[in-house]
C-alpha positions, 0 to 999 in steps of 0.5 A: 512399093512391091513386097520383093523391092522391099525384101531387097532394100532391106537384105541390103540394110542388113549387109551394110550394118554388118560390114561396119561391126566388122570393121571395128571388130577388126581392132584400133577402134577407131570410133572409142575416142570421140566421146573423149575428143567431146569431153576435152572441148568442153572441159575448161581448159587449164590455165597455170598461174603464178602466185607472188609474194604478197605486197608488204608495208614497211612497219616504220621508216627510217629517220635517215629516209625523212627529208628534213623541210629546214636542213637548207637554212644556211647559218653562220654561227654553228661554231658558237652556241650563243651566237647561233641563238641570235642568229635563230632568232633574228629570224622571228617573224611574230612566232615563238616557235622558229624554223631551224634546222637539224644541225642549228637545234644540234648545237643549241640543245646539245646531245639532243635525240631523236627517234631512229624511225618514223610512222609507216607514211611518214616523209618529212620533218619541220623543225623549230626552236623555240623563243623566250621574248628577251631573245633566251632559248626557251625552257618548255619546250625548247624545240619542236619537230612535225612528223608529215606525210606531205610537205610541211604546211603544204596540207592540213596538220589534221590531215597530213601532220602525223606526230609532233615531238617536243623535247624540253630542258627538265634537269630538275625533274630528271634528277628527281626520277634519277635519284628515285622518286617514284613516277607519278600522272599527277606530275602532269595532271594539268594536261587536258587528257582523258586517260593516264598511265604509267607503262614501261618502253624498253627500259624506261618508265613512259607517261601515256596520256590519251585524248580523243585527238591522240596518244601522247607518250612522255619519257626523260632522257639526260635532261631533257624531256620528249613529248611525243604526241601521235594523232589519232589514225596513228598506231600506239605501236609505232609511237612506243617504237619511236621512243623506245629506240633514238639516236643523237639527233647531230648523228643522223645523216638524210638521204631523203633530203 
């Protein structure tokens, strides 16, 4: 190439390169944004979010939200007590423990209660009275009811039976405690447990027997006396809670049944 060809292309280079600082001189620079263009394409993008309350489990439930398995038992002696008992026990099928339903054990175990609220999973309640072999209603316990998370005896006891509440016919020791004897573990010192002690629900003196199977939490009320046992993936709190606060059994009104 010739040394003027050369001269030439590069004054033309020359005058290009000005032409362009010109024109950006000349304001709007229209060149700033593309290094910014760049950052927002590969920036993240935001993207808004909205944040709910978190899941919440029901603490307890409600014993009017417990379907009762026995409450379709029809009976025709709820009018007469002693009645009542024959009726409940012509229906023995080998057992000392009788299906019966809420309304029957009502009758026979008159003012009886029950705890107002149940272990969070819990759904039903089996019912039973319990039978002397002369046909008399028996004393220890007089009845029993079944706390479940699945249908009654449609699942393992181990695996779906949460709690069982026995409740006895105790004038005598009742009247001791009113009178004001002192409590004492030795009152119960035949139980197979591995630990007792004497601690206060509410305002009411309350037995605690632990096992390696559960809690057993007993207290007097009128004459009778509860036994409440909680198996052992069942919570100490919401068993004092359920003894601590009950109804008259005859008051609760299901709606889960």
């Amino acid at each position: 190439m010739s040394r003027a060809l050369n001269f030439a292309m590069r004054a033309k280079l020359s005058v290009s390169i000005i032409a362009a600082l010109a024109t950006t001189a000349c304001g709007g620079l229209p060149l700033e944004s593309i290094g910014l263009r760049s950052s927002d394409w590969i920036n993240e993008p935001t993207v808004p979010t909205t944040v709910g309350p978190p899941p919440t489990t029901p603490i307890v439930v409600s014993a009017e939200d417990l379907r009762w398995a026995n409450d379709e038992i029809v009976t025709e002696s709820l009018e007469d007590p002693a009645g009542l008992l024959a009726e409940v026990f012509a229906r023995r099928q080998g057992d000392r423990f009788i299906q019966a339903s809420r309304f029957e054990i009502a009758v026979a175990l008159p003012d009886v209660a029950f705890p107002q609220q149940a272990p969070p999973g819990a759904e039903w309640v089996s019912s039973q009275l319990v039978f002397d072999n002369d046909g008399s209603l028996a004393d220890d316990p007089s009845a029993a009811f079944g706390i479940w998370s699945a249908e009654p005896y449609s699942r393992s006891r181990s695996v779906a039976q949460m709690a069982v509440l026995r409740v006895s016919n105790d004038p005598e020791t009742a009247n001791e405690l009113a009178s004001g004897a002192a409590p004492s573990c030795a009152l119960f010192a035949e139980r197979t447990t591995e630990e007792c002690e004497i601690i206060t629900v509410g305002t009411r003196a309350t037995w605690l027997l632990t096992a390696t199977g559960g809690s057993t939490l007993i207290w007097f009320d009128g004459p009778y006396r509860y036994e409440l046992f909680g198996r052992s993936f069942v919570s100490l709190t919401p068993l004092k809670d359920m003894s601590e606060v009950t109804v008259p059994l005859e008051s609760i009104a299901p709606t889960g049944s």
